[in-house]
N, C-alpha and C positions, 0 to 999 in steps of 0.2 A: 878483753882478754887477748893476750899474745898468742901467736904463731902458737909458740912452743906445747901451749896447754893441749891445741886441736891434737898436735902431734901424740901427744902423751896419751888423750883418750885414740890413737887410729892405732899405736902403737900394741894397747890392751887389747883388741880385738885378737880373736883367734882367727877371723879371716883373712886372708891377705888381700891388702887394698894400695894400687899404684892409682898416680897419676899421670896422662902424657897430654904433650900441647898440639896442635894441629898436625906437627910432622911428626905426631908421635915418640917423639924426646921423654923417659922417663925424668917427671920432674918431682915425686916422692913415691918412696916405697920403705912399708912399714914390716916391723918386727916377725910378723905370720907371712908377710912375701918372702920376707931370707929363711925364714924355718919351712915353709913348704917347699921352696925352689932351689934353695941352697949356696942363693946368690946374696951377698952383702948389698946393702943401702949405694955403698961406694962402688961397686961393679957395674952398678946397673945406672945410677943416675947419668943423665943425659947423654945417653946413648939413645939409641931408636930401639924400642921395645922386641923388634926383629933380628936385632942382632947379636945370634946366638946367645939368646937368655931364651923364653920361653918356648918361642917358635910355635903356636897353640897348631893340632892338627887333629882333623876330626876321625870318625870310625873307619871311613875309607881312607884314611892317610894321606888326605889333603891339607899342604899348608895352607891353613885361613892366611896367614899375615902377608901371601901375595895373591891371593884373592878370599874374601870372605871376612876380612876380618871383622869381628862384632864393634872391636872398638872405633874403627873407622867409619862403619856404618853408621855410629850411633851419631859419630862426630858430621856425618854427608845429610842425614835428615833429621836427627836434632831428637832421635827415639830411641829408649831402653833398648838393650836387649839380655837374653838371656839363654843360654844352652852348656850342652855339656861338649867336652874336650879332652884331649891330652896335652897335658902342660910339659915341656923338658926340662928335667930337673939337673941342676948342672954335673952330677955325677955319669949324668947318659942315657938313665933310663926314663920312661915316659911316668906323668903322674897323672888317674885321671882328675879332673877338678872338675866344678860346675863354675858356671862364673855370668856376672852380671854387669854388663856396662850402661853406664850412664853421658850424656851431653854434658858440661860442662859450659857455662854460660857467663857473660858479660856484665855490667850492670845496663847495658842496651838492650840484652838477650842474645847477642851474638854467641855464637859460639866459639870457644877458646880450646878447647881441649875434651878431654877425656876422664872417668873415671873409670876401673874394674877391681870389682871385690868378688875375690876367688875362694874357696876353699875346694879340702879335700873330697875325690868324689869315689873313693873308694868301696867305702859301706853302700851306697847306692846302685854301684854298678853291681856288687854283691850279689845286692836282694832281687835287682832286673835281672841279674843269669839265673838265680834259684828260682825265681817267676818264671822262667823262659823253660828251665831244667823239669821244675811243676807242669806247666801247659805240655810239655812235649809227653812226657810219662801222661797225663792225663787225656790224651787227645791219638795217642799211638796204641796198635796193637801190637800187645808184650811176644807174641809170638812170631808173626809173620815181620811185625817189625816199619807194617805202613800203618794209615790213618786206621784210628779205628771208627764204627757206625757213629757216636757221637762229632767225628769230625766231619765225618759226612754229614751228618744231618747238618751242621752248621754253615757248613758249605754249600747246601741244598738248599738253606733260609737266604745267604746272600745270595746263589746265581735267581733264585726267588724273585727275589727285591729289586737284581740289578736289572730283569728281561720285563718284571710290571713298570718300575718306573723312568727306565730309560732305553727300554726295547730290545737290549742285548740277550741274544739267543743263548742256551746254553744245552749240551747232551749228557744224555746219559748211557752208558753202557755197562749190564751187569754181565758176570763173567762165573759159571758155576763147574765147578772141576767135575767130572763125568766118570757117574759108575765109583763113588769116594766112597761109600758105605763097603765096595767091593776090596777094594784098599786097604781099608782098617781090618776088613774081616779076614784077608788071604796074609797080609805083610804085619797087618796090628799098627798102635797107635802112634809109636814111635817113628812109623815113615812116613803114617798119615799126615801126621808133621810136617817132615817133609818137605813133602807135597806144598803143602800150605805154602810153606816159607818158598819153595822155587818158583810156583805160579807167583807171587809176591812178586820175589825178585823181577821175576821177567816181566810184571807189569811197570814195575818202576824202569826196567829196562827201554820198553817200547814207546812209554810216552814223552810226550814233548812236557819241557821244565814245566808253564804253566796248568798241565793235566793233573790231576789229583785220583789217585789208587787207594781205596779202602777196602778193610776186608769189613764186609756187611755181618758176615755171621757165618762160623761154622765152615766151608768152605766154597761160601759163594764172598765174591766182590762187587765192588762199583767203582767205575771209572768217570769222573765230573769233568766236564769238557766247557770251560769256559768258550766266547765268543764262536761257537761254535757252528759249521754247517754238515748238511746231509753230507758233501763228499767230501769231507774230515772225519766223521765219525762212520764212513764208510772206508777209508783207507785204515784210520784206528780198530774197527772190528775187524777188520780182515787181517790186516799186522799181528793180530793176536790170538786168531787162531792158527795158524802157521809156527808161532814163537812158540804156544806151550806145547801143540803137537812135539814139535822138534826138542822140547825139555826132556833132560832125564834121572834116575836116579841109580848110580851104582851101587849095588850089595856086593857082596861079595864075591857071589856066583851070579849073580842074577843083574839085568837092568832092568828099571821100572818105568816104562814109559806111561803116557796119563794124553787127555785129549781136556777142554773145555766145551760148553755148550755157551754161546754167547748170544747176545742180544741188545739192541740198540733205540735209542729214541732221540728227537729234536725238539724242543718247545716250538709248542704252536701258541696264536691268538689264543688267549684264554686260559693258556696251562699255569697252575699248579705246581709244584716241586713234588705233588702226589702223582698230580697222571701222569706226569713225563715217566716217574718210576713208573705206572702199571703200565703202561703202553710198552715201556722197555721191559719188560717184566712175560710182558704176552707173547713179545717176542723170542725172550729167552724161551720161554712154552714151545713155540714152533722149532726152534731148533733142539731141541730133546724131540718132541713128536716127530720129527726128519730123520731121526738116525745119530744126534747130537755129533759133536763135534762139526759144529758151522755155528755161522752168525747170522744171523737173519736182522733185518732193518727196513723197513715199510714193507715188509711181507717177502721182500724179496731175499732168497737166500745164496749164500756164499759156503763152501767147504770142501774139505777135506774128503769127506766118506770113509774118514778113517773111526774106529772105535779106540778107548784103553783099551791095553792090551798088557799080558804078563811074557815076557822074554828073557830067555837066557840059555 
C-alpha cells in the first residue's frame, strides 16, 4: 500500500494527528489538525512545530515548547506521553486539547521523530469545573461561606493519616461565639447570622493560606492547623481572640459587638483525630468556665476579660 492510503485513513480521523522529525519540523498534518487549529497542511509543514502555530501552554501559562514539551520528551527518552493543555488556534484564542505523544522510531529502533494525536478538550474541562463547582457546594457551608463539618472531618482523616504514618504534627483549635443564644434572643435570627458569617470572615482573615476554617455546627468552629507546633497554635489562638473581640455589627442605632471562647490542642504520641478534638474541646470548656472570651491551650490561659456585650 502507498503513502497516500495511510494518509487517507489519518486524514478520516476526527483527531488531529502531526508528525515532527528530531528538530521538530512538522513533516504531516492531517484534515482534524487544520479543523481544530485553523492552520492549513501548507502553513504548517516544515516549519518547527513552535513557531506561532500551536505554542501548547499549560494551566499556569507556561510555554511547554521552551521547556516541557511532551513531544520532545517523548523524542529524549523514547516514552509516551500524555496530558492536557492549551493549544493556540490561529485566530488568537486558546483551545483546550488533550493530547498524546508518541516516539517515533527507525527500523534500528532509533529514534527519528515524533507523533501527537490531539483532540478537543473542551467537554472535559466542562465536567472537571462542574466536578470542581459540585465538591465546592458540597463541602462548603451555604451560610458562613467556609468549610463545612464534612470537610472537616475529611481533613481530620488526612492530618490522621499524615501524623500516624509519617509523624507530622497537626492542631486543632475550636472557636465558639459567646453568650449566641443571647444574640438570637435580644437581635433575632437574622444578625444571628450575622455573626456567623463575620466570626467566618475573620477566621479566613487571620489564618495563614495552608490553615483550614470550618464552621462545626451552629455557632461553634474549628481551625485545622497542618505541620503544626504549641507556639503556632498558641500565636493562632491568641490572633483570634483579639480579631473577633474587635468585630462588629452595625444596626442602625445600635453596634453589636460579640467575644469567642476558644480552645486549642497539639497531637501527641498516640492521638487520634478524636482526642486531639476532645482535649481541644476540654479546653474550649475552661475558657467558658474562666469568664470566656480567652483561649486556653495546655491549661494555660490567654484573654481579654472582656464579655458580649449590647452597645449603642
Amino acid at each position: 500500500m502507498d503513502q497516500s492510503f495511510y494518509e487517507k485513513i489519518l486524514d478520516a480521523m476526527t483527531d488531529g494527528v502531526y508528525f515532527v522529525n528530531r528538530k521538530r519540523q512538522v513533516l504531516y498534518w492531517n484534515k482534524a489538525a487544520e479543523k481544530l487549529s485553523g492552520y492549513k497542511a501548507e502553513e504548517v509543514i516544515g516549519k518547527c512545530c513552535a513557531e506561532n502555530t500551536l505554542q501548547h501552554v499549560d494551566d499556569e501559562g507556561n510555554h511547554l515548547c521552551f521547556g516541557g514539551c511532551p513531544l520532545a520528551a517523548s523524542m529524549r527518552d523514547g516514552e509516551p506521553r500524555e496530558t492536557h493543555v492549551y493549544m493556540h488556534h490561529k485566530s488568537g484564542y486558546r483551545v483546550p486539547v488533550y493530547i498524546r505523544s508518541f516516539p517515533m522510531r527507525d527500523e534500528t529502533g532509533k529514534v527519528t521523530g515524533a507523533v501527537e494525536i490531539f483532540k478537543d478538550d473542551s467537554q472535559h474541562r466542562a465536567m472537571t469545573s462542574e466536578v470542581e463547582n459540585l465538591r465546592q457546594e458540597t463541602l462548603t457551608d451555604p451560610l458562613s461561606g467556609i468549610g463545612n463539618r464534612r470537610y472537616a472531618d475529611i481533613t481530620l482523616e488526612s492530618f490522621e493519616a499524615g501524623f500516624r504514618n509519617k509523624g507530622i504534627p497537626f492542631g486543632v483549635i475550636i472557636v465558639d461565639v459567646d453568650n449566641f443564644k443571647n444574640i438570637n434572643d435580644t437581635w433575632g435570627h437574622k444578625v444571628g447570622d450575622q455573626v456567623i458569617q463575620t466570626v467566618a470572615k475573620t477566621l479566613s482573615a487571620a489564618l495563614r493560606p495552608r490553615d483550614i476554617a470550618c464552621r462545626w455546627g451552629g455557632d461553634e468552629y474549628v481551625v485545622l492547623i497542618p505541620n503544626a507546633t504549641q507556639e503556632g497554635i498558641d500565636v493562632i489562638g491568641r490572633r483570634l481572640v483579639h480579631l473577633i473581640k474587635e468585630s462588629w455589627i452595625n444596626l442602625e442605632k445600635e453596634v453589636i459587638t460579640f467575644s469567642a471562647s476558644i480552645g486549642g490542642a497539639l497531637s501527641q504520641t498516640g492521638d487520634t483525630q478524636g482526642s486531639v478534638m476532645e482535649r481541644a474541646d476540654r479546653q474550649l470548656y475552661l475558657s467558658k468556665e474562666s469568664g470566656r472570651n480567652c483561649f486556653y491551650h495546655n491549661g494555660a490561659r490567654y484573654g481579654l476579660d472582656l464579655v458580649a456585650r449590647r452597645a449603642g
